[in-house]
C-alpha positions as CSV (number, residue, x, y, z in Angstrom):
1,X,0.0,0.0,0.0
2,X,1.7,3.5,-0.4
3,X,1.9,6.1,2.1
4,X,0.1,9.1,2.2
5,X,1.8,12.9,1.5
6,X,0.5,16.3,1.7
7,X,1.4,19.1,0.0
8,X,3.6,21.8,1.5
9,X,3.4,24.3,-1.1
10,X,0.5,25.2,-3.7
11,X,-0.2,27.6,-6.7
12,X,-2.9,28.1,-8.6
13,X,-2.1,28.1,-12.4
14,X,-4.8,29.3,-14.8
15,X,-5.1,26.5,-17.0
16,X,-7.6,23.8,-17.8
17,X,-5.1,20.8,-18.2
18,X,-1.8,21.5,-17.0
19,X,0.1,18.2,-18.4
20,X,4.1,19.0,-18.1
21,X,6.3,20.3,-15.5
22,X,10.2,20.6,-15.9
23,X,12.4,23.4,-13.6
24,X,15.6,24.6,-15.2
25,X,17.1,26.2,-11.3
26,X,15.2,29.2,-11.6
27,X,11.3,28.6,-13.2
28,X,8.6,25.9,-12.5
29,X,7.9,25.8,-16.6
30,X,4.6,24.0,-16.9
31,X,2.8,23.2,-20.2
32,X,-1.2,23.5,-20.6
33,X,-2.8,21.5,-23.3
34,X,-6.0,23.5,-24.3
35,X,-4.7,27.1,-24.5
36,X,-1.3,25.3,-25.9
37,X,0.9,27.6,-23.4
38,X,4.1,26.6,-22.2
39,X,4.8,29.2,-18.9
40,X,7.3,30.1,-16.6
41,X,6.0,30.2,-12.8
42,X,8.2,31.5,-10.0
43,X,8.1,28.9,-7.1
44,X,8.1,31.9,-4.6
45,X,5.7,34.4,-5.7
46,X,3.5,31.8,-7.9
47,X,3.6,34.7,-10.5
48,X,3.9,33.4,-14.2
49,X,7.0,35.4,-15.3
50,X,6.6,34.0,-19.1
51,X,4.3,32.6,-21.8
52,X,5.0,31.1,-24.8
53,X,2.3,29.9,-27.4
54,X,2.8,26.1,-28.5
55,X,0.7,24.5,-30.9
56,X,-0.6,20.6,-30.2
57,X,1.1,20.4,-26.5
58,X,0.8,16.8,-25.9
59,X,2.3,15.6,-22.3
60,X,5.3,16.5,-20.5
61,X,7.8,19.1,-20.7
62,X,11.8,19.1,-19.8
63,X,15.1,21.4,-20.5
64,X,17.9,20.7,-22.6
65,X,20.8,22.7,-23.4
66,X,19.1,25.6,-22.4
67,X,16.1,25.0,-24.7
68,X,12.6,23.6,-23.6
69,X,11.3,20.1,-25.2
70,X,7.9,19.2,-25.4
71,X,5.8,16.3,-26.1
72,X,3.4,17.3,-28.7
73,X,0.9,16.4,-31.8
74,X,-0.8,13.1,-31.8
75,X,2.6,11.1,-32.6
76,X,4.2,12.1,-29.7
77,X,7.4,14.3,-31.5
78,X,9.8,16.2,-29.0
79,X,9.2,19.8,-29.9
80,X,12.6,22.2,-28.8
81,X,11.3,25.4,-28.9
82,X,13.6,28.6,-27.4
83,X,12.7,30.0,-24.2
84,X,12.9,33.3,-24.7
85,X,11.7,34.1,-28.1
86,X,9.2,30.9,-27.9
87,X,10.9,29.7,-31.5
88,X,10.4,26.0,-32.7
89,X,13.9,25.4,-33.5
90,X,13.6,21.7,-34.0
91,X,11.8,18.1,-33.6
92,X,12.7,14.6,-33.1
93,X,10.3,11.9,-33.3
94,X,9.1,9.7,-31.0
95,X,11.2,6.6,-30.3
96,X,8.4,4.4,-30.1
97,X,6.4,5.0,-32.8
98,X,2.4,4.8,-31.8
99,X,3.4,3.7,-28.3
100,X,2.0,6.8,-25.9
101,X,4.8,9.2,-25.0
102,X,3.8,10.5,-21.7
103,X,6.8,11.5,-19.1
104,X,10.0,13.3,-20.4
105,X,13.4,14.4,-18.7
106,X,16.8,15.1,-19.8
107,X,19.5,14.6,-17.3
108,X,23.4,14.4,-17.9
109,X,22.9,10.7,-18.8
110,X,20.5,11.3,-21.7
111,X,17.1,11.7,-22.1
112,X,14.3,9.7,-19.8
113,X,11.2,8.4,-21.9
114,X,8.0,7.0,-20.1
115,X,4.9,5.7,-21.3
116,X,1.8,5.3,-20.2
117,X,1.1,2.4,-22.4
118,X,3.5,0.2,-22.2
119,X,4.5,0.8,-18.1
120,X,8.2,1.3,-19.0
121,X,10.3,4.0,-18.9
122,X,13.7,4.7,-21.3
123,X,17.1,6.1,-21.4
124,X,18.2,7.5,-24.5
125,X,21.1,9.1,-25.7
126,X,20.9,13.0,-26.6
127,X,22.4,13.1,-29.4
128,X,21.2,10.1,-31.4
129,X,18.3,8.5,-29.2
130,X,20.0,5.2,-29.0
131,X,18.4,3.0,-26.4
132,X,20.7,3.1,-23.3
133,X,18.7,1.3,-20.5
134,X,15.3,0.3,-20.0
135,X,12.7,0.0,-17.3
136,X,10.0,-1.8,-16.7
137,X,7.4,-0.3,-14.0
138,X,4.3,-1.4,-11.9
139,X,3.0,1.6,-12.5
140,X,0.9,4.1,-15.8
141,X,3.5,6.5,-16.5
142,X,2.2,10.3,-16.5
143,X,5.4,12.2,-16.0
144,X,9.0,11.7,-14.9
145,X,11.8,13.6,-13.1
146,X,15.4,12.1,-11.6
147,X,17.1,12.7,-8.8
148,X,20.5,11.2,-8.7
149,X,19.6,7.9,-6.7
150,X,15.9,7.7,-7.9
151,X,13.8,8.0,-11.0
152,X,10.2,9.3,-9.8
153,X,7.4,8.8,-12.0
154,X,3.4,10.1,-11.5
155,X,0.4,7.4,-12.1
156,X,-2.4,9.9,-12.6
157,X,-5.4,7.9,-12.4
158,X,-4.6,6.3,-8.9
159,X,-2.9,9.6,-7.7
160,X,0.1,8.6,-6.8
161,X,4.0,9.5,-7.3
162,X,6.2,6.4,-7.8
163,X,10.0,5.9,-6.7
164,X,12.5,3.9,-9.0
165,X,15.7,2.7,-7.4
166,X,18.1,3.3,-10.3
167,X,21.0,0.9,-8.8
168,X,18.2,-1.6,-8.6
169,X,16.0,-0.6,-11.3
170,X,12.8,-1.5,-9.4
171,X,10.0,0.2,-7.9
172,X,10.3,0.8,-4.2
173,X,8.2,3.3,-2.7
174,X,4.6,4.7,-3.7
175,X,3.2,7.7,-2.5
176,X,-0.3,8.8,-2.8
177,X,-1.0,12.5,-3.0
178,X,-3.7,15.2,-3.0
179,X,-5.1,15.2,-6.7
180,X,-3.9,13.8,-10.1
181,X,-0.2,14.2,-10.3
182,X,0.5,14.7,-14.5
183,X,3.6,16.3,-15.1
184,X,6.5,16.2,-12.2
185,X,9.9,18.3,-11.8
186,X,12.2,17.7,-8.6
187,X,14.3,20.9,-7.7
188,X,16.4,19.5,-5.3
189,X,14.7,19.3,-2.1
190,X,10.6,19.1,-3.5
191,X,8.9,17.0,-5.8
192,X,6.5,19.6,-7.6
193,X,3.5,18.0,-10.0
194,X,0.8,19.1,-12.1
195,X,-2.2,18.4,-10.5
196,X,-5.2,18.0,-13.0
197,X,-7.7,17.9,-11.0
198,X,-7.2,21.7,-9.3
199,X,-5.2,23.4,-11.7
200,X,-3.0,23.5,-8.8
201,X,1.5,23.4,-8.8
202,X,2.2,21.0,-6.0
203,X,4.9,20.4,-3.8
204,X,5.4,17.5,-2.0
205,X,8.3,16.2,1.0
206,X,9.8,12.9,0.0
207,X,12.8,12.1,2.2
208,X,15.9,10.2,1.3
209,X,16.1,11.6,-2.4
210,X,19.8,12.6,-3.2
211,X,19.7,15.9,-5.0
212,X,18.8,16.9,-8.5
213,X,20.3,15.5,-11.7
214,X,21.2,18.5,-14.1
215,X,21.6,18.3,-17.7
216,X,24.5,19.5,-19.6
């Protein structure tokens, strides 16, 4: 059974289905999937500080080389758009082809893949998305974020955030929290989700999580 977490820090976002979540060490940059927004919300003041337009937003959001990637259209492509000017600069398919792309991070060891479908998540390399690693999971896959001992993943229908031992590469913790965690970000010391169900930013306690991976 998993244990139970409430939420130590909440802001309301206006948006109808916030879906990705990604924090670069200065923004929470969440994605919303019916006004097709991408924004940038300060963690302190819950004030959103940027937005950019992006069309077919799909799922989950991360950063890369100082560029934003989305999961968007009905196939799933990673979208890099610039996160100042809001510019598509590129896209990269989806690895899987028709399997559901639904969590996304980039750390320094390549890009994390999870999907909802399929209950298994991916590493990738950057560069070429060559298959690294695999995961299977007990778990739906909504989004994903890494820490540098743990690979946390939400389950949005049962509400819950999931912890993956990387050294083992099995599930080992489950933690049920307030809403219907889509997209997740970890900034070091919180685990921050999307919560569908109140348009809310949540932020949630987990202890024993090493710090944040980074990528390049």
């Amino acid at each position: 059974m998993p244990y139970a977490a409430g939420t130590v820090r909440d802001i309301p976002v206006r948006g109808l289905k916030l879906c990705g979540l990604t924090w670069n060490g200065t923004f929470l940059w969440c994605s919303e999937a019916v006004q097709n927004l991408i924004m940038a919300v300060d963690p302190a003041s819950g004030e959103v500080a940027r937005r950019l337009p992006c069309r077919d937003v799909r799922t989950d959001l991360t950063t890369l080389g100082g560029y934003l990637v989305q999961v968007a259209g009905p196939h799933g492509v990673l979208r890099v758009l610039d996160p100042h000017s809001g510019e598509v600069v590129g896209e990269l398919p989806n690895p899987r082809p028709g399997a559901v792309l639904c969590g996304l991070e980039a750390t320094r060891h390549g890009l994390w893949l999870g999907y909802g479908d399929l209950r298994r998540i991916d590493l990738r390399g950057v560069d070429d998305l060559r298959l690294v690693d695999s995961f299977p999971v007990r778990h739906a896959v909504a989004g994903v974020t890494v820490s540098d001992g743990y690979l946390a993943y939400a389950d949005h229908r049962a509400g819950t955030i999931n912890l993956l031992d990387l050294d083992r590469g099995r599930d080992v913790a489950s933690v049920s929290v307030p809403g219907n965690p889509t997209g997740i970000a970890w900034d070091g010391s919180l685990i921050w989700y999307c919560d569908h169900a109140t348009f809310q930013l949540r932020a949630i306690e987990v202890p024993g999580i090493a710090r944040a991976e980074r990528a390049p």
